[in-house]
TIMARLO-452199 format. One record per residue: residue in one letter; x, y, z of N, C-alpha, C in turn. Coordinates in steps of 0.02 Angstrom, whole numbers, plus 50000, padded with zeros to 5 digits. Example, Ala and Ser with C-alpha at 12.3 -4.5 7.8 and 13.67 -1.06 7.14 Angstrom:
# residues 2
REC rest   npx   npy   npz  capx  capy  capz   cpx   cpy   cpz
REC    a 50660 49716 50390 50615 49775 50390 50660 49835 50390
REC    s 50642 49888 50354 50684 49947 50357 50645 50002 50394
//
This chain:
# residues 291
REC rest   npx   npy   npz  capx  capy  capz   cpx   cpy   cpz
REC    x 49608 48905 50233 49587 48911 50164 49621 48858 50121
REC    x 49589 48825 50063 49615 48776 50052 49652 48814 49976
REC    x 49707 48784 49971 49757 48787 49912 49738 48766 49852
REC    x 49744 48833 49790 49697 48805 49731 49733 48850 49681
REC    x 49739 48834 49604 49769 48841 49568 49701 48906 49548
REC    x 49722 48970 49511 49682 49004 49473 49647 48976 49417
REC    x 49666 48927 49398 49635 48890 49326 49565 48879 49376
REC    x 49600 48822 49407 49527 48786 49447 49494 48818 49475
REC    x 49500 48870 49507 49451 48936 49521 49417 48952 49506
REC    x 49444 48970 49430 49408 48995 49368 49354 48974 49342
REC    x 49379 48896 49333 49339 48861 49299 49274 48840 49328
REC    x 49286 48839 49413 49231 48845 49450 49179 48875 49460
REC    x 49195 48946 49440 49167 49001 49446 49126 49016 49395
REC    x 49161 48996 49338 49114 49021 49269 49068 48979 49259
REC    x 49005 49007 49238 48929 48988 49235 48898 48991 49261
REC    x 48917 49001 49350 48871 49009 49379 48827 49072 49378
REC    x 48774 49054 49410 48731 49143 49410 48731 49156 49490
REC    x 48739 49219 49478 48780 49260 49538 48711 49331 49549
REC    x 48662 49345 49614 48637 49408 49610 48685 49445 49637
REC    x 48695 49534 49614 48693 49580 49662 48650 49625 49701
REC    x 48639 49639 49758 48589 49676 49753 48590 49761 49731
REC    x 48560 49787 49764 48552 49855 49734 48598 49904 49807
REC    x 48657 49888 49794 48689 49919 49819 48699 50006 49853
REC    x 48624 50064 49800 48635 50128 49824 48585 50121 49886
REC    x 48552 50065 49889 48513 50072 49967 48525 50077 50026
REC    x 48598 50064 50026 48648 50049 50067 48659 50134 50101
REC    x 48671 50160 50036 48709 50252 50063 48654 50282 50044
REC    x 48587 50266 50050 48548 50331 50038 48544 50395 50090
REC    x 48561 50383 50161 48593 50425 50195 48619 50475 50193
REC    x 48668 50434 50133 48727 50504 50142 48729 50526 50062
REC    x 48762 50595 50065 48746 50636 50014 48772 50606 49941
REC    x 48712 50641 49901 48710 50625 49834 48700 50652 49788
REC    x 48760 50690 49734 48748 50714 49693 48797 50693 49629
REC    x 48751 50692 49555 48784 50673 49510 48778 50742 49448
REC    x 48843 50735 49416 48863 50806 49399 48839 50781 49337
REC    x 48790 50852 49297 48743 50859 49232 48788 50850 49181
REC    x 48863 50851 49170 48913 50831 49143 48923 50760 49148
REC    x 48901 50738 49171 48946 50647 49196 48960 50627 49144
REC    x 48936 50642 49057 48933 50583 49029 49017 50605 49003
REC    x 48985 50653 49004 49080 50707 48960 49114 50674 49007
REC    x 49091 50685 49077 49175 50694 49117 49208 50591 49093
REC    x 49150 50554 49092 49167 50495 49072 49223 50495 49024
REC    x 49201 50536 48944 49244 50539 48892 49296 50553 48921
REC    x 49313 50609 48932 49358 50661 48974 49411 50602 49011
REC    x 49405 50576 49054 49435 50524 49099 49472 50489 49048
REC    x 49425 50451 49025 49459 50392 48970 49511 50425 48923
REC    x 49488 50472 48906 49539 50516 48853 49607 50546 48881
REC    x 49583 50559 48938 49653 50575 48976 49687 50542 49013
REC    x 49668 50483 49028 49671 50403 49059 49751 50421 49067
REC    x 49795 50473 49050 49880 50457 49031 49907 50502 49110
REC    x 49855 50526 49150 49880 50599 49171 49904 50540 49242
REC    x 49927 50580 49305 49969 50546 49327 49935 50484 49369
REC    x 49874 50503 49428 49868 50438 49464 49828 50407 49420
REC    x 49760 50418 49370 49743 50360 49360 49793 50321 49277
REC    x 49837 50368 49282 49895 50335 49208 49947 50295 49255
REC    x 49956 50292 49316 50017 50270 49346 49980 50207 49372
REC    x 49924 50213 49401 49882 50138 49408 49856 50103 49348
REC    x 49846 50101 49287 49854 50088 49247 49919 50049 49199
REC    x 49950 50103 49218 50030 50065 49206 50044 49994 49252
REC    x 50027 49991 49312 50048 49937 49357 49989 49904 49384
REC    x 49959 49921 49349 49911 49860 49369 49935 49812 49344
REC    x 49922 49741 49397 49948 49688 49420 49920 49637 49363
REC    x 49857 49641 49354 49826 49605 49288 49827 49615 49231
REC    x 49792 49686 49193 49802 49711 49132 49854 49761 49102
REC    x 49892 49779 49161 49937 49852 49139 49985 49815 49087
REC    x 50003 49865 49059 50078 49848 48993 50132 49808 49059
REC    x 50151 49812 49089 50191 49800 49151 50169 49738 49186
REC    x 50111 49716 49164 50083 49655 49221 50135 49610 49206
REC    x 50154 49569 49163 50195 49528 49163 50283 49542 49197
REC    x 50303 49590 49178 50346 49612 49196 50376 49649 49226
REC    x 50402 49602 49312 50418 49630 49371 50488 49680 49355
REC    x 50521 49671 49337 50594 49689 49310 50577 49799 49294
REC    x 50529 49776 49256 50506 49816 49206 50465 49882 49251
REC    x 50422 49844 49285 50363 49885 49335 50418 49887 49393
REC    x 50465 49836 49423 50506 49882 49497 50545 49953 49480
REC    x 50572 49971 49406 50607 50019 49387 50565 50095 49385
REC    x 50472 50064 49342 50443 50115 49340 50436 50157 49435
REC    x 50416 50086 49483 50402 50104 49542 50479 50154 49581
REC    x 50534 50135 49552 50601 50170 49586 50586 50213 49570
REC    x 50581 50238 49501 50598 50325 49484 50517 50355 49493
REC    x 50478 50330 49536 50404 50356 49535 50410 50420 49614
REC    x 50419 50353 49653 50445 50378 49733 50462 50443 49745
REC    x 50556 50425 49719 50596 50492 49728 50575 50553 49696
REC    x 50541 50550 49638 50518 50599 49614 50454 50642 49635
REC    x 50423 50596 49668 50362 50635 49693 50389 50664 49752
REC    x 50430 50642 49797 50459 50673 49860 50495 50730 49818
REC    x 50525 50741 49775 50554 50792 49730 50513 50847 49728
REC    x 50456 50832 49718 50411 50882 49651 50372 50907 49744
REC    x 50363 50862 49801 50313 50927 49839 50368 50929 49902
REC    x 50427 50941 49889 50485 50969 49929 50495 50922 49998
REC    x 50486 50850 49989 50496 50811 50034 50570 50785 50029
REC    x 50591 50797 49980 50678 50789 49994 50720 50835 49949
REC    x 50784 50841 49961 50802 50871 49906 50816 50847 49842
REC    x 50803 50903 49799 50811 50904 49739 50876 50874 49713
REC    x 50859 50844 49653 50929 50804 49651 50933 50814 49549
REC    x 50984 50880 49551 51002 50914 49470 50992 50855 49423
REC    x 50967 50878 49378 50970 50853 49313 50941 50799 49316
REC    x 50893 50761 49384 50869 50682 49374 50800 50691 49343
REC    x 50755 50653 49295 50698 50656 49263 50688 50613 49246
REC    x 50612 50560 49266 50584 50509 49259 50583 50488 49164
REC    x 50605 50442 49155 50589 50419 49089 50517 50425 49078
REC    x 50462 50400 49108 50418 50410 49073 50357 50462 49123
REC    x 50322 50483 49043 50311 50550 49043 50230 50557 49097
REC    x 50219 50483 49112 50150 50479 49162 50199 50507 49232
REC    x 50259 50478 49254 50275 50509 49317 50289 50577 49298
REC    x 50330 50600 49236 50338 50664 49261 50266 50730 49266
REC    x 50216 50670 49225 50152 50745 49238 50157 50743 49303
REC    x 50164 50721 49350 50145 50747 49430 50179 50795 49453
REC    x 50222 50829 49403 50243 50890 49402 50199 50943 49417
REC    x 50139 50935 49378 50086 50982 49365 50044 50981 49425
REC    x 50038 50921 49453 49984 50938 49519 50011 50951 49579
REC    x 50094 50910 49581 50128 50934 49648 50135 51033 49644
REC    x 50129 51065 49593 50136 51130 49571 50078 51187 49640
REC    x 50028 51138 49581 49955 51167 49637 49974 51130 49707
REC    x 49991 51089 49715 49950 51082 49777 50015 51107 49832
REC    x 50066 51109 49832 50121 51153 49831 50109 51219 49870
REC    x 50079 51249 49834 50027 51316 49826 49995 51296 49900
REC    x 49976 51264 49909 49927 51253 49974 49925 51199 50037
REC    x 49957 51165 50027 49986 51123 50067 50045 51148 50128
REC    x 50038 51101 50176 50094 51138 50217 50141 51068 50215
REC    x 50206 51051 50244 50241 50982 50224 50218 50945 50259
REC    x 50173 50952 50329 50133 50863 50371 50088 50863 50314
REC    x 50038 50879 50272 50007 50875 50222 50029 50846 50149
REC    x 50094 50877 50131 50123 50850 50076 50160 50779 50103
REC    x 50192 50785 50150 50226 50715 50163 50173 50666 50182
REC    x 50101 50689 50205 50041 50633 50209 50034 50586 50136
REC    x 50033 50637 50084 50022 50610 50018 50080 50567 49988
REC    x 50141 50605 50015 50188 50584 49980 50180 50482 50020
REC    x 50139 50486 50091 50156 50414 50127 50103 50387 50080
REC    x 50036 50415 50050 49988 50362 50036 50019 50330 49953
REC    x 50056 50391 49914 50076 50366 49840 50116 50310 49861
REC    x 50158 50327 49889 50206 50269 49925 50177 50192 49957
REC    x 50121 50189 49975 50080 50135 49996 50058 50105 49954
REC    x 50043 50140 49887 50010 50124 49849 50057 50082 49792
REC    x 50097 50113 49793 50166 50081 49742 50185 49996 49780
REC    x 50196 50017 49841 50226 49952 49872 50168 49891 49886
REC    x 50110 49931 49873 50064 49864 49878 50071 49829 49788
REC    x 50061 49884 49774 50025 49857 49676 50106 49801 49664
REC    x 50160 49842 49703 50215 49789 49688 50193 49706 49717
REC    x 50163 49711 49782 50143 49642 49846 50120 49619 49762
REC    x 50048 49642 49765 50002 49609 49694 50030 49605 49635
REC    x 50088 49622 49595 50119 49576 49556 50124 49518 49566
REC    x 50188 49542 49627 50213 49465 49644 50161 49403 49655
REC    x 50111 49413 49692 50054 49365 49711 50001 49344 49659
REC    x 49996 49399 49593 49977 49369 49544 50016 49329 49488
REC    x 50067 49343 49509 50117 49277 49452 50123 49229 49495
REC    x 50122 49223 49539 50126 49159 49580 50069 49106 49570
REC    x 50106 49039 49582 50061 48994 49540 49999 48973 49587
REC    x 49975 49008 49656 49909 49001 49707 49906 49065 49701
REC    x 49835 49061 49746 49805 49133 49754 49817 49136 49852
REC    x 49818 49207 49850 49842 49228 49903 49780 49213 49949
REC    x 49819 49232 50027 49763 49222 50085 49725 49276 50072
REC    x 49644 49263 50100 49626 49313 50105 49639 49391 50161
REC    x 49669 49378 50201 49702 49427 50240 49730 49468 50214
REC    x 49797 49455 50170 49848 49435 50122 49817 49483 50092
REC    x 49759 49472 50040 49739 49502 49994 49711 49570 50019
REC    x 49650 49567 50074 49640 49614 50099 49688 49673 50137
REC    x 49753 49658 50147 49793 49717 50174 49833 49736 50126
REC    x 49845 49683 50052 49864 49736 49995 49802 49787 49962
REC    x 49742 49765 49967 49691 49798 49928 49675 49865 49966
REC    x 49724 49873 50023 49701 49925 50062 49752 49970 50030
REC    x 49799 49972 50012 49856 50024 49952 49842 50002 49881
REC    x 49814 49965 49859 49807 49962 49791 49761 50010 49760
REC    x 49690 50015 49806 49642 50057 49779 49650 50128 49805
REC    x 49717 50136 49798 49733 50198 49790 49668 50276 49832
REC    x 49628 50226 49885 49598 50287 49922 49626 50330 49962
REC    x 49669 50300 49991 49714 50357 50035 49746 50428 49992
REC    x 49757 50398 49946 49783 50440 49895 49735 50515 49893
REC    x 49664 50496 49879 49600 50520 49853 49592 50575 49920
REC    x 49596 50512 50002 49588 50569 50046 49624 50611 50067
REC    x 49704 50579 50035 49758 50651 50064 49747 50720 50018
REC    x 49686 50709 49964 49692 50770 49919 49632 50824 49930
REC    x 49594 50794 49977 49515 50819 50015 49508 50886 50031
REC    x 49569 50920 50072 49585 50980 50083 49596 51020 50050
REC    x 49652 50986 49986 49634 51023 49937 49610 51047 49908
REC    x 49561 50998 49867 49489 51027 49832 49446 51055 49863
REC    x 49446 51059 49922 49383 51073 49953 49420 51145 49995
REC    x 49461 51153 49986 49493 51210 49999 49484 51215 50104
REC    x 49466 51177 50151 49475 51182 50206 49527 51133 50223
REC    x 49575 51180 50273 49631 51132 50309 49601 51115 50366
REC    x 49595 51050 50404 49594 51019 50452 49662 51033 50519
REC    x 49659 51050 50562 49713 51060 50608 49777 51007 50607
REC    x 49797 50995 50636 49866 50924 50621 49827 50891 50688
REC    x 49798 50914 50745 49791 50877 50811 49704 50814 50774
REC    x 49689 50862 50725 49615 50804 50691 49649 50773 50652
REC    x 49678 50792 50605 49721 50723 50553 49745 50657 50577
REC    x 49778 50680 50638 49803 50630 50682 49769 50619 50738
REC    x 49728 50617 50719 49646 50596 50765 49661 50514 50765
REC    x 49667 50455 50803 49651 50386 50783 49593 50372 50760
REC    x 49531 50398 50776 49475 50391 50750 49485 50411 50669
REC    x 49528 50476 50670 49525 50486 50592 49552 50441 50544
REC    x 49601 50392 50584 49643 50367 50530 49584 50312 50520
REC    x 49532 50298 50579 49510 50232 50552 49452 50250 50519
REC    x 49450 50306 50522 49380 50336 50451 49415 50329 50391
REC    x 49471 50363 50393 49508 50337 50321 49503 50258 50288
REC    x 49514 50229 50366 49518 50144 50328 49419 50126 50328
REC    x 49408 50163 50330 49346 50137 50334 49311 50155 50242
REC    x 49328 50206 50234 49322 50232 50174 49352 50211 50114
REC    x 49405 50181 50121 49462 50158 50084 49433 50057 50075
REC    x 49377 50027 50131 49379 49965 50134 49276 50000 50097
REC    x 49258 50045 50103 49188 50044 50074 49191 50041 50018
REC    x 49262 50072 49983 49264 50084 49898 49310 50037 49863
REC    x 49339 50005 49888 49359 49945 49872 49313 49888 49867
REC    x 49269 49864 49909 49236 49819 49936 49175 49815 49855
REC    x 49148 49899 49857 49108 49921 49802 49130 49871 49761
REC    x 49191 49911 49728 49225 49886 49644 49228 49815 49649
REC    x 49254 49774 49691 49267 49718 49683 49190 49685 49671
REC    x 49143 49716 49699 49060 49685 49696 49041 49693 49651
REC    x 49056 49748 49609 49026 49749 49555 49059 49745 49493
REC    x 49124 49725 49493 49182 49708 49429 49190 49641 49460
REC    x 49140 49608 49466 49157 49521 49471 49162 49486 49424
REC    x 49094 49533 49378 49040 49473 49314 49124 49483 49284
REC    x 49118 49557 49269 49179 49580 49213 49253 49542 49236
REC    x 49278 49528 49289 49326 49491 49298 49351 49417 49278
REC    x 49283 49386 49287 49282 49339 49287 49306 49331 49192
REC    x 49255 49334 49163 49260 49364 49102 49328 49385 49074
REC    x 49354 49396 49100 49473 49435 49097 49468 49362 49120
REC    x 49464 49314 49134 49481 49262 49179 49549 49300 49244
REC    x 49519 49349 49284 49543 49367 49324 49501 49332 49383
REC    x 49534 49319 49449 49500 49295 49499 49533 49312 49581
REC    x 49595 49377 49554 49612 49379 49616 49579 49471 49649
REC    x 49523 49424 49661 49469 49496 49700 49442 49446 49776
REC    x 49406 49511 49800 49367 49500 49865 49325 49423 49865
REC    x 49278 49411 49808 49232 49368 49808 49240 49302 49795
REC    x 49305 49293 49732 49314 49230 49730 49366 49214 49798
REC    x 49392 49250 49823 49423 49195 49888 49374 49207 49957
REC    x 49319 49238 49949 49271 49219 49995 49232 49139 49975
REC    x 49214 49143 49900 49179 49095 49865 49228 49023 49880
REC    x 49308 49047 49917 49349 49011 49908 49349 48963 49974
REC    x 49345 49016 50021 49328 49013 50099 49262 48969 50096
REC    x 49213 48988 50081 49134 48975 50107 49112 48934 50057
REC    x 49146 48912 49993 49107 48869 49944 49044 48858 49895
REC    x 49005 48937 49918 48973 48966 49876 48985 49036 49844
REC    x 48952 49045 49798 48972 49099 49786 48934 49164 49786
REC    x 48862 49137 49793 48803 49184 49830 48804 49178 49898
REC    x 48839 49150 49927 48851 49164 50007 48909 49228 50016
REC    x 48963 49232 49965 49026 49264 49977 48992 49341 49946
REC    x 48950 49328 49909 48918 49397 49912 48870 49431 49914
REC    x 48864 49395 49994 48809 49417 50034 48860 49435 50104
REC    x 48899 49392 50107 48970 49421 50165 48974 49477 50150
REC    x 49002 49492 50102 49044 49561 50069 48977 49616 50067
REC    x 48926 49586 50036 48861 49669 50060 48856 49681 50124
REC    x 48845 49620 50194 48829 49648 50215 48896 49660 50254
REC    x 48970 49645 50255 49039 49684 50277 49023 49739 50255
REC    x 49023 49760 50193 49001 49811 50173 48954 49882 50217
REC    x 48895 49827 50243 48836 49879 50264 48883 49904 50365
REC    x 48908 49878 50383 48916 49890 50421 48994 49926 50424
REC    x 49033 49919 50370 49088 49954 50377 49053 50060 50383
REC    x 48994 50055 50341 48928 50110 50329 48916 50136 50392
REC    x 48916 50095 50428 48885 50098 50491 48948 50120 50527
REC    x 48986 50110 50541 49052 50116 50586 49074 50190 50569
REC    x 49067 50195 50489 49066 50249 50476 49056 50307 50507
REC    x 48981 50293 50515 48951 50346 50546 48936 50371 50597
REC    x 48955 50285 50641 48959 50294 50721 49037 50363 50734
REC    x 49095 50343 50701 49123 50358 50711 49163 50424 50689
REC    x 49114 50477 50627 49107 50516 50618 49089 50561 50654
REC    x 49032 50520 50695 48991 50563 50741 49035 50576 50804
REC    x 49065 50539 50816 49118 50558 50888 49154 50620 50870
REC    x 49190 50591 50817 49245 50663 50784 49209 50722 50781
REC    x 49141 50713 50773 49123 50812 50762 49096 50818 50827
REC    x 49078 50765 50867 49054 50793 50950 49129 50796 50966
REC    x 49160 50785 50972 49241 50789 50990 49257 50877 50956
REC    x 49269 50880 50927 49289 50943 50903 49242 50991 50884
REC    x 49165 51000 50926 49135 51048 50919 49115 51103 50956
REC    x 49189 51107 51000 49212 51183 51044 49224 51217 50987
REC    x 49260 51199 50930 49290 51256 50888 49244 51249 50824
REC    x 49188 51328 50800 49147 51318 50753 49198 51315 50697
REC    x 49264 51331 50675 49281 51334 50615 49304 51259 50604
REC    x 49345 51231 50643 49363 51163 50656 49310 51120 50625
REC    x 49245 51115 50668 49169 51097 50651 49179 51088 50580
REC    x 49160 51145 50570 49141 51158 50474 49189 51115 50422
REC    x 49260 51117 50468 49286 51095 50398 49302 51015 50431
REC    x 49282 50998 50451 49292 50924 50485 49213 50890 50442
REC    x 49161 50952 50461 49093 50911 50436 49104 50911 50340
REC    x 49150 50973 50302 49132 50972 50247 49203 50897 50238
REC    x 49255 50882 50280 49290 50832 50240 49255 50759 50259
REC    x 49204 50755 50313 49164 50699 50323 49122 50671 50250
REC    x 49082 50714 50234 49062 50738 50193 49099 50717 50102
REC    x 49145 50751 50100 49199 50733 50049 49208 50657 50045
REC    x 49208 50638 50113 49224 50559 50103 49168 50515 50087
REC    x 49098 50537 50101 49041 50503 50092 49020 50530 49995
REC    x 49069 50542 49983 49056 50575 49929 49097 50542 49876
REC    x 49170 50532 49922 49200 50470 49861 49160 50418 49859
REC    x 49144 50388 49918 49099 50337 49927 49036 50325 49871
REC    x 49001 50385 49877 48935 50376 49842 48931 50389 49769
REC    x 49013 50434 49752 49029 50443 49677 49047 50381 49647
REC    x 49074 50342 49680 49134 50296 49656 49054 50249 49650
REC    x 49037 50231 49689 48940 50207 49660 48929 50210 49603
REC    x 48894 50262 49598 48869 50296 49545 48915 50304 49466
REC    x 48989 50333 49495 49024 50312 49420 49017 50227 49388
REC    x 49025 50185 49426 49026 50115 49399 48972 50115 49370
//
């Protein structure tokens, strides 16, 4: 990949005309439903934008957060984020009188509460590994966005796999959906790579379709401009990325399908393996549809 300043990137990039295609053709497959509320829950979100994961990604985001500029500032928020969440769902001990300065880490008070309630600790310490992934990447993407090049694409792609915070989304599946999965399916290898499979479909999304808008931030460290960076067009780099995209879809489902022929001696197993398959084609096709 050749070595290039973000200016010149930039400057490359802007004007051109760029198609996307129609991206829900992709998952018409898999399930689809949009809630008769959406427009509220929109308000709703934005208004509460403060509560803990999407106020804590917000805070550290690498480009626009209050914190983007300042590593000093964002490594302190990331120290007291950690210990405290291992605090709040009994992954270490409690340690008297310590309390996060600011008040986005300590709401996770409120959800480690519930989920507490229902979780067993391979479950809570799952979450407690993905918040943790997620911190230490958004830290990688500071550093690599103050830096005066743009990162490899490799580089970029194995921080974007903790930044977009999906692991997060799937360690909470059980929860909402109120079925536990056994510990021998969690730690399924196939499962972990449905996770990454899910985690690279909804990433892949956002970056496709927050390009125009990026570009626009004069932001450029996403999926497309260091494909555009690689390949020298920029309707070639996203036509890579749809069709990476269409087949990460596909892997998906090849490999969904093993997991429920694999575990369909046990009907209860079944059920809640097919409703968290399910759940995941659901962040997938929400996270669509919200953009």
């Amino acid at each position: 990949m050749v070595s290039i300043s973000r200016r010149l990137l930039l400057d490359s990039l802007k004007g051109q005309r760029i198609h996307i295609p129609d991206l829900h053709v992709l998952f018409q497959h898999w399930p689809i439903s949009i809630n008769k509320e959406l427009e509220r829950l929109r308000f709703d979100v934005d208004r509460k934008l403060q509560d803990f994961l999407p106020g804590m990604m917000a805070k550290v985001d690498a480009e626009v957060g209050p914190l983007a500029s300042d590593i000093q500032k964002a490594h302190s928020f990331r120290a007291e984020t950690i210990p405290y969440v291992k605090d709040c769902l009994g992954i270490s001990e409690k340690v008297p009188g310590v309390c996060p300065s600011s008040s986005i880490i300590r709401s996770f008070m409120a959800v480690s509460e519930e989920v507490c309630k229902v979780y067993n600790e391979e479950q809570r310490s799952t979450l407690v590994d993905e918040i943790a992934f997620f911190m230490r990447t958004s830290a990688t993407e500071q550093k690599a966005r103050l830096a005066p090049e743009m990162p490899s694409l490799p580089d970029y792609i194995e921080c974007r796999m903790g930044t977009s915070a999906v692991g997060v989304t799937c360690g909470i599946i059980e929860y909402a959906y109120e079925k536990a999965l056994p510990s021998v399916v969690m730690k399924d290898p196939d499962m972990k790579v449905l996770w990454a499979q899910v985690n690279i479909i909804v990433w892949v999304v956002n970056d496709l379709l927050s390009i125009k808008k990026e570009i626009a931030q004069d932001t450029v460290d996403s999926l497309i401009p260091l494909l555009y960076l690689k390949h020298g067009n920029v309707q070639d780099a996203i036509e890579i990325a749809v069709s990476g995209l269409e087949a990460e879809i596909r892997n998906f489902d090849e490999i969904s399908g093993k997991l429920q022929a694999r575990y369909s001696y046990d009907p209860t197993t079944q059920k809640a393996l097919s409703t968290f398959i399910k759940a995941c084609q659901f962040n997938c096709t929400g996270n669509l549809h919200w953009r």
